[in-house]
N, C-alpha and C positions, 0 to 999 in steps of 0.2 A: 505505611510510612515510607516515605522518598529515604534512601541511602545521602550520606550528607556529599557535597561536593569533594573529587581529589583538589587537595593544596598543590600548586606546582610552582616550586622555585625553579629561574632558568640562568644560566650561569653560562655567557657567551659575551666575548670581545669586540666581537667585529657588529658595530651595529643594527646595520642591515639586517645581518641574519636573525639578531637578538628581537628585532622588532614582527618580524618574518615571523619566527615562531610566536612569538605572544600573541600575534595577529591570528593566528589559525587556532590558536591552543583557547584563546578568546571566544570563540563563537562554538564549542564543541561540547554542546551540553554532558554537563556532570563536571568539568574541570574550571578550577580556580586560581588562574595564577595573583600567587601572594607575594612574591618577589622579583626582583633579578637585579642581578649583579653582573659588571665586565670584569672582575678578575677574580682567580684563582683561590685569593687569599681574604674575599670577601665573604666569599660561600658560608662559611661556619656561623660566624656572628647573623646574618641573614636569617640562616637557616633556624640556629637557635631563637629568634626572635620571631619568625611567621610560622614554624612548625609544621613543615611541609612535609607533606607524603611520600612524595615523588620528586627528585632532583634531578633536571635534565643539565648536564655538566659540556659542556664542549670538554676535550679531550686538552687542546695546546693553547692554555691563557697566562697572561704575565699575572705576574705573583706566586701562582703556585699552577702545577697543574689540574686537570681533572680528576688525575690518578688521586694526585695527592691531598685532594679536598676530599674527593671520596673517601681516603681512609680515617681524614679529621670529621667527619659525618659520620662514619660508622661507629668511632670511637665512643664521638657525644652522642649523636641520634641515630641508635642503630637500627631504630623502625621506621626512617627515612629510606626510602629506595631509592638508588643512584642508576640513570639509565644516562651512559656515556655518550658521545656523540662526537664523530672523528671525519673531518677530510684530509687526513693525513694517508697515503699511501700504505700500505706495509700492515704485518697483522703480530707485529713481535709485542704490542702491547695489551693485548689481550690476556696475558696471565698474569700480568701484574694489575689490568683492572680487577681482576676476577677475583685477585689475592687482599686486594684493597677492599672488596667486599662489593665492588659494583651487583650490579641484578642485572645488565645489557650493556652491550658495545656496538651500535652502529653506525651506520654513514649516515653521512647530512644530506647525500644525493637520493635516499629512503623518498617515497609519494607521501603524501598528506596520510592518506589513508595507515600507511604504514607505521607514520610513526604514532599515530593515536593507539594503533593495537598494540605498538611496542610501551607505552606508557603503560595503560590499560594490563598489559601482562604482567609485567614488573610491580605492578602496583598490587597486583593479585597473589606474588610470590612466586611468579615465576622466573626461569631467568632467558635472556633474550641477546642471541649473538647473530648479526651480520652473517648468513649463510655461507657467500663467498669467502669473508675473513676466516670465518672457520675454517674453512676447507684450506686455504692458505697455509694458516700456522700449522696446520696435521703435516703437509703438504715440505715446508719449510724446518719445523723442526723448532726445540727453544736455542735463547740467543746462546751462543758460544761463548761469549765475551765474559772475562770476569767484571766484577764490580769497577778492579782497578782498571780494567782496560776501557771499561767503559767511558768513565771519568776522564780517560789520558785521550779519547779518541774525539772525546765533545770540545777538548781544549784544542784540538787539533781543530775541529771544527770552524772554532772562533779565531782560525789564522794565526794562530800562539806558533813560533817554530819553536825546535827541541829548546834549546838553552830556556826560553820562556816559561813552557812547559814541566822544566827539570824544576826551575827553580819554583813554581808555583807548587807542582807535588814533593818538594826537597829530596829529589830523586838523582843524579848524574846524568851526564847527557847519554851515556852509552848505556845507561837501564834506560831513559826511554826508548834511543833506538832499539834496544834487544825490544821491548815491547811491542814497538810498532812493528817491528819485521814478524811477530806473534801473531798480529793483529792480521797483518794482511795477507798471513799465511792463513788461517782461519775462515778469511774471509774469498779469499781465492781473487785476491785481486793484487795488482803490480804495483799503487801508489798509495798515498795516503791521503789525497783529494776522494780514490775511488772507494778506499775501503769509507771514509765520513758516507758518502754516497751512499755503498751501501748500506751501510748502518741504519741511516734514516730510514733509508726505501723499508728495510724491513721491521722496522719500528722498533729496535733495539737501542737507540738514542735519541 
């Protein structure tokens, strides 16, 4: 008796790539893709509705992230496996996949070959991490940042200056500065262009 086909919902924004993978995941005997969605905050309803196996998630989608659909998938279908998928730089998101209940975190610049075994794994129980990313975040450390500096630093991000800022976390303008001077002491950097910088780079925002 043939083992039944894996379901695979795939949850990616940028077309090309969305179509990219269904194209290869299509011709790869034993795999069924039952869904896909461009955003974040589709996944759930989806999922709940084709009862997929395997959820391959891109990592940075509007509506919600990957992170955060991963943990709305764990909650309702916790025998869904989530194998994330990031071309974002930086490896500071890996333990909040991991926390979220992912099963793998890898790149989209992975061969064909690879990411079949990387479903294939996950789908088995096992769990499946970007070798280099690993070695990264051992490498880097977790994020420094608290929650609130985090939040203060992504407003920064979106070109908000302090008074903006102050007034969006109801904070004063000289607690954000004390924060940001925190922030970029932390981070070992001179500005608050550099410190958003690094943040990203290392996947902490």
């Amino acid at each position: 008796m043939m083992a039944e086909d894996l379901r695979i919902l795939i949850a990616e924004d940028i077309d090309l790539v969305a179509e990219a993978f269904a194209a290869l995941l299509q011709t790869e005997p034993g795999f069924d893709i039952v869904a896909q969605v461009r955003r974040g905050d589709h996944v759930l309803d989806a999922a709940l509705e084709t009862r997929p196996d395997v959820a391959l998630l891109d990592v940075d989608m509007p509506g919600a992230t990957g992170i955060e659909a991963t943990a709305a998938l764990q909650e309702h279908l916790p025998d869904c496996k989530v194998l994330l998928l990031t071309s974002l730089p930086g490896s500071g998101h890996i333990p909040k996949a991991l926390a979220a209940g992912a099963s793998g975190y890898v790149v989209k610049s992975m061969t064909a070959d690879q990411l079949i075994d990387s479903i294939r794994s996950v789908a088995s129980g096992r769990t499946v991490i970007d070798p280099q990313l690993a070695a990264d975040a051992l490498r880097t450390g977790p994020n420094p940042l608290t929650d609130r500096e985090v939040e203060l630093l992504r407003l920064v991000g979106e070109d908000l200056d302090t008074e903006a800022i102050a007034q969006r976390l109801f904070l004063t303008k000289g607690t954000v500065r004390n924060y940001l001077s925190t922030i970029m002491m932390k981070l070992d950097v001179t500005t608050r262009a550099k410190a958003v910088a690094r943040a990203k780079e290392q996947g902490w925002i």
